[in-house]
VMD Tcl script that builds the backbone (N, CA, C; Angstrom):
set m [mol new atoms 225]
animate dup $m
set s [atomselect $m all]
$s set {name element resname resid chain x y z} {
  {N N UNK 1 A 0.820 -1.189 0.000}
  {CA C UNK 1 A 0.000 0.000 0.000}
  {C C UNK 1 A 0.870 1.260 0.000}
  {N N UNK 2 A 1.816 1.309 0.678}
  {CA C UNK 2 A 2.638 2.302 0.726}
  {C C UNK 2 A 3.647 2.436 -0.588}
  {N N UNK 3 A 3.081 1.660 -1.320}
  {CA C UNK 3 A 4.429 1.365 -2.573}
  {C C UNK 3 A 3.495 2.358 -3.474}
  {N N UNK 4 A 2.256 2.261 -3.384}
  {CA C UNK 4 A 1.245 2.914 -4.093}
  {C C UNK 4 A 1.273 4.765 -4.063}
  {N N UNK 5 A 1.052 4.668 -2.743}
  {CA C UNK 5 A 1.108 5.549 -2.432}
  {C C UNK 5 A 2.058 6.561 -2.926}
  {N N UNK 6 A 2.997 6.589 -2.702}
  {CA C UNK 6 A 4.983 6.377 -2.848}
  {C C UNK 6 A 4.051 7.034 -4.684}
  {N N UNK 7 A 4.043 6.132 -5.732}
  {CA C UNK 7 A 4.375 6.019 -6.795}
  {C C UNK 7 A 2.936 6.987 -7.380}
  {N N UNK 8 A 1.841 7.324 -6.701}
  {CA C UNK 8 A 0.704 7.803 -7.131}
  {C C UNK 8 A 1.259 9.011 -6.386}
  {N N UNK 9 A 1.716 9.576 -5.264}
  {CA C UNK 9 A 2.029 11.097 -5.138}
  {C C UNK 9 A 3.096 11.668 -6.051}
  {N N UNK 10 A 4.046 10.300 -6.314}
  {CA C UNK 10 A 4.801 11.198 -7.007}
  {C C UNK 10 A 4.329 11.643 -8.472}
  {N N UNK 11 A 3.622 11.105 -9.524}
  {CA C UNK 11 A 2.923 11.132 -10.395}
  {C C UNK 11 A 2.314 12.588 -10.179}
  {N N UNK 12 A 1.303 13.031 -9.331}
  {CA C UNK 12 A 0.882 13.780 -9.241}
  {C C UNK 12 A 1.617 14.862 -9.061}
  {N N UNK 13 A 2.841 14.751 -8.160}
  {CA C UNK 13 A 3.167 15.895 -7.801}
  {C C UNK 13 A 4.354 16.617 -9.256}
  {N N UNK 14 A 4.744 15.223 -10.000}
  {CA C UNK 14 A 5.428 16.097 -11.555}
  {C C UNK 14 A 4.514 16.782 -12.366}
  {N N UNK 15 A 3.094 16.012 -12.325}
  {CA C UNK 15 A 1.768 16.894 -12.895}
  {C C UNK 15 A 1.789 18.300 -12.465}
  {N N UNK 16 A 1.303 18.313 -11.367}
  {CA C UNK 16 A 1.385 19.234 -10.274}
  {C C UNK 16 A 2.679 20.278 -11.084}
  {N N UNK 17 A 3.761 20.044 -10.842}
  {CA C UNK 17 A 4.748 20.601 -11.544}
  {C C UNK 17 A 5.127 21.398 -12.900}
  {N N UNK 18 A 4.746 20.402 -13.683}
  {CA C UNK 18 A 4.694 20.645 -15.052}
  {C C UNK 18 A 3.320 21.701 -15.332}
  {N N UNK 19 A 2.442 21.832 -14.608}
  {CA C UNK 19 A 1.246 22.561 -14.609}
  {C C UNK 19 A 1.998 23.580 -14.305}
  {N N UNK 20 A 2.730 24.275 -13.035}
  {CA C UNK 20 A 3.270 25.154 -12.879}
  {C C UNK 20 A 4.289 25.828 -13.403}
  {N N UNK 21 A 5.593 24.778 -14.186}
  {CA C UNK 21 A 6.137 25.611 -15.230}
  {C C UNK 21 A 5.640 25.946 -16.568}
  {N N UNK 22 A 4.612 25.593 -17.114}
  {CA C UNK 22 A 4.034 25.921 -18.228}
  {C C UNK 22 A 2.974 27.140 -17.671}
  {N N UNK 23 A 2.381 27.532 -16.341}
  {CA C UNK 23 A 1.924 28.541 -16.069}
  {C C UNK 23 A 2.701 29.842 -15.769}
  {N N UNK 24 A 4.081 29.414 -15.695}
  {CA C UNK 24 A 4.994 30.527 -15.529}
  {C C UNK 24 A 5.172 30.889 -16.832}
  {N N UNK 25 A 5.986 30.115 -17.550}
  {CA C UNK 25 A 6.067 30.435 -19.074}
  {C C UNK 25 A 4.909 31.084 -19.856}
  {N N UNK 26 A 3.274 30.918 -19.427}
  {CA C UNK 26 A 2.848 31.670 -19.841}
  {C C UNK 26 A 2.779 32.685 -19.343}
  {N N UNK 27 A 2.865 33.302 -18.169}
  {CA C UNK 27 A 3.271 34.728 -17.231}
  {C C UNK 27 A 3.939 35.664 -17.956}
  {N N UNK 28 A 4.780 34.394 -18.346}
  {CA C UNK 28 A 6.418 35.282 -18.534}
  {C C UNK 28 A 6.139 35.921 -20.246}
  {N N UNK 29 A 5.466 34.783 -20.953}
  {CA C UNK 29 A 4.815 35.405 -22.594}
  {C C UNK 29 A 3.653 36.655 -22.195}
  {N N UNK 30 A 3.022 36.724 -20.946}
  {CA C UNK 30 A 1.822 37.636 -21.509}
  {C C UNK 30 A 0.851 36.661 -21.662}
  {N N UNK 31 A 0.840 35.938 -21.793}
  {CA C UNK 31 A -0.724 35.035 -21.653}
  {C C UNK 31 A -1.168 34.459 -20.521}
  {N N UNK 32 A -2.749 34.902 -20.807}
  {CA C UNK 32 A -3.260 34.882 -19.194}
  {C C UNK 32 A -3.213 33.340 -19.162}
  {N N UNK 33 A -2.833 32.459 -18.111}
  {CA C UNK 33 A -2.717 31.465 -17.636}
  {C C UNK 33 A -4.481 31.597 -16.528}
  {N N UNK 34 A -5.052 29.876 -16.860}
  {CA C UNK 34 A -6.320 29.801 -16.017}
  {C C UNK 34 A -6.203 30.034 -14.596}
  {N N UNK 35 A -7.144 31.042 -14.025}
  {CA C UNK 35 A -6.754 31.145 -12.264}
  {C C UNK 35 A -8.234 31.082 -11.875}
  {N N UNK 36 A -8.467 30.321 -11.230}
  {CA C UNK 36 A -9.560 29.655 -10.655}
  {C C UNK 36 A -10.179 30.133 -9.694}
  {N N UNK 37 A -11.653 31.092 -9.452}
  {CA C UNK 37 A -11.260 32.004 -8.499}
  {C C UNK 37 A -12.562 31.121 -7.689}
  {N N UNK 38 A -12.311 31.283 -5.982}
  {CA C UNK 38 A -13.244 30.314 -5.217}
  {C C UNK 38 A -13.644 31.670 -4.022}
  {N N UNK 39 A -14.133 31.265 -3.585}
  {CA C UNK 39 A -14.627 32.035 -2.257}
  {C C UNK 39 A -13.312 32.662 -1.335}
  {N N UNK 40 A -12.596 31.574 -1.238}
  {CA C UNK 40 A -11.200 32.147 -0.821}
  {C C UNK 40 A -10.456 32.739 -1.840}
  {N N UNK 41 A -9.011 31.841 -1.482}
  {CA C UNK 41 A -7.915 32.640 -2.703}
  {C C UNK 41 A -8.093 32.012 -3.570}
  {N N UNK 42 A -7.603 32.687 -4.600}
  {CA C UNK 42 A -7.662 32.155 -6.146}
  {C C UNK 42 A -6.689 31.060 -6.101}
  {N N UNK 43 A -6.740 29.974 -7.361}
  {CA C UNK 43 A -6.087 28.984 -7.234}
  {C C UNK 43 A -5.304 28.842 -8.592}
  {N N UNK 44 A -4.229 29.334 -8.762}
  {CA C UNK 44 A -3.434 29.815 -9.749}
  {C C UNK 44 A -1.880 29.150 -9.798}
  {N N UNK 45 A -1.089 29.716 -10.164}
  {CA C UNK 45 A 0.345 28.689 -10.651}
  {C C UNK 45 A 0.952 28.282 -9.163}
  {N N UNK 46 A 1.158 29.406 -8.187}
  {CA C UNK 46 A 1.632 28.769 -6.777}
  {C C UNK 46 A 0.769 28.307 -6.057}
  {N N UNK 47 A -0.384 27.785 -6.331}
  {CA C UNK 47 A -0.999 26.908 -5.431}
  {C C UNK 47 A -0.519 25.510 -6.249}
  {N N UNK 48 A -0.373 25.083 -8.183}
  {CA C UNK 48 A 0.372 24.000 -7.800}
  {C C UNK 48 A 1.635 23.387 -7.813}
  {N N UNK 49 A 2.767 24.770 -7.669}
  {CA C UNK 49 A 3.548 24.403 -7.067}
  {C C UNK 49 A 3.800 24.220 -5.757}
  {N N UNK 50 A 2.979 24.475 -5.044}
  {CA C UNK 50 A 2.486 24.290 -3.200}
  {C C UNK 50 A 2.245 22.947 -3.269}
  {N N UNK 51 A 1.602 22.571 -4.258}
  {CA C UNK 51 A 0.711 20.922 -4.663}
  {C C UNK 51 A 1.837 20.058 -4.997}
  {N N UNK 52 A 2.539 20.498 -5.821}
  {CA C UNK 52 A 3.669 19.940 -6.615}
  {C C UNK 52 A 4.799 19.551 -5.124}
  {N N UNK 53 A 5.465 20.681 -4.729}
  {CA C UNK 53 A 6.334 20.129 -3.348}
  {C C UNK 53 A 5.637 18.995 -1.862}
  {N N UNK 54 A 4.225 19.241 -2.527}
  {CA C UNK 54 A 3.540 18.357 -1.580}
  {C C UNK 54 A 3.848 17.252 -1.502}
  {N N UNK 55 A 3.241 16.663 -2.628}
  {CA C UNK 55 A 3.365 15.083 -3.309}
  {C C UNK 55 A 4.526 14.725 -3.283}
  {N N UNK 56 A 5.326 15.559 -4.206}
  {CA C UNK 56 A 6.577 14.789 -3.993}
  {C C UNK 56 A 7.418 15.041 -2.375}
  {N N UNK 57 A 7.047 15.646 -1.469}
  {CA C UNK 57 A 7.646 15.161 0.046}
  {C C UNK 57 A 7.184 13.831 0.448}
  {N N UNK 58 A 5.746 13.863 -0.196}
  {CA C UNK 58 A 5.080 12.467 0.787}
  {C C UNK 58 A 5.756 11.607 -0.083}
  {N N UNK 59 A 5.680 11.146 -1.680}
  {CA C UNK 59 A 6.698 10.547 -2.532}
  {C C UNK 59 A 7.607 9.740 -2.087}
  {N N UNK 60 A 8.343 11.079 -1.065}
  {CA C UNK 60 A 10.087 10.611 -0.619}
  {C C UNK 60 A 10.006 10.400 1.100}
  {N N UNK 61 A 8.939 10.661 1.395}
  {CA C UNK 61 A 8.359 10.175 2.961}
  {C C UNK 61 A 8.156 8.702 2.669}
  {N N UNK 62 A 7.323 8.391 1.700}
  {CA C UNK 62 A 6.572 7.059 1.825}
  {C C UNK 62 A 7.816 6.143 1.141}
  {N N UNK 63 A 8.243 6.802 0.071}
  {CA C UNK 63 A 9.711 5.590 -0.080}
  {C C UNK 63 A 10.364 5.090 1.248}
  {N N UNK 64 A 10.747 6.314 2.017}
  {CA C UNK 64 A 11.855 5.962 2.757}
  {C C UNK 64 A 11.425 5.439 4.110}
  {N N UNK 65 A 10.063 5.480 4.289}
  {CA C UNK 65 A 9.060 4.479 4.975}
  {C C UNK 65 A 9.121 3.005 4.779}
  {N N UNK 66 A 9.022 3.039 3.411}
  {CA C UNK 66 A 9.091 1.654 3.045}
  {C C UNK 66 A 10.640 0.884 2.679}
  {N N UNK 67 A 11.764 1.344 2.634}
  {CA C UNK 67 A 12.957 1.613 2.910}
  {C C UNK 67 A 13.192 0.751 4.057}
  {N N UNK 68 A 12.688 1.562 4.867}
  {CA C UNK 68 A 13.470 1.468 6.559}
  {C C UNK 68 A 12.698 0.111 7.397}
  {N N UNK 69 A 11.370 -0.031 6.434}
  {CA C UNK 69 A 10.442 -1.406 6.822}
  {C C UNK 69 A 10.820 -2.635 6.078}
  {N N UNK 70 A 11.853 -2.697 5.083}
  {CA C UNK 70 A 11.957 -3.859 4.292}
  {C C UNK 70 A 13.365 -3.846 4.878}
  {N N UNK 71 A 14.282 -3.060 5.649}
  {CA C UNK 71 A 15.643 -3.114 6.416}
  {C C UNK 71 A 15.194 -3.873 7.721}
  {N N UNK 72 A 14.291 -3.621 8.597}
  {CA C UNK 72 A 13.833 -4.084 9.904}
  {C C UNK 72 A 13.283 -5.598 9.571}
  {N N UNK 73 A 12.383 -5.659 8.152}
  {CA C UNK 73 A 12.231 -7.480 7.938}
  {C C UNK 73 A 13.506 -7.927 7.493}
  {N N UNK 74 A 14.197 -7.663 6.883}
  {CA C UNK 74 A 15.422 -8.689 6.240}
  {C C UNK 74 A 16.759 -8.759 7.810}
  {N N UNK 75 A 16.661 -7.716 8.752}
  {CA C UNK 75 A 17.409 -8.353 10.046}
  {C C UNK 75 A 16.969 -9.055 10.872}
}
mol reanalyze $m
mol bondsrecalc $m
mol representation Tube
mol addrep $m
């Protein structure tokens, strides 16, 4: 389960990523990039790079979770 996990945040979080440098690049051209506006704050290029460093912490949390649990079965 944790292997899943591990391999589905990180997925998301290069999405996550790649959403955000192609929203900069359009910044940086002058083209309005989609910003999503909600009751709160708008949800625009640094919310998914906020998203993006997310996933991939848990990514490298849940690897090294599962790391340190397949070291404790094999001693």
């Amino acid at each position: 389960m944790v292997k899943y996990i591990a391999v589905g945040s990180y997925w998301l979080g290069v999405v996550c990523a790649l959403v955000a440098v192609v929203g900069r690049i359009c910044d940086a051209l002058g083209i309005a990039f989609v910003r999503i506006f909600t009751k709160g704050n708008t949800i625009d290029v640094r919310s998914f790079l906020d998203a993006a460093l997310l996933f991939l912490f848990i990514a490298i949390a849940s690897a090294n979770y599962e790391w340190f649990q397949s070291r404790q079965r094999g001693s």
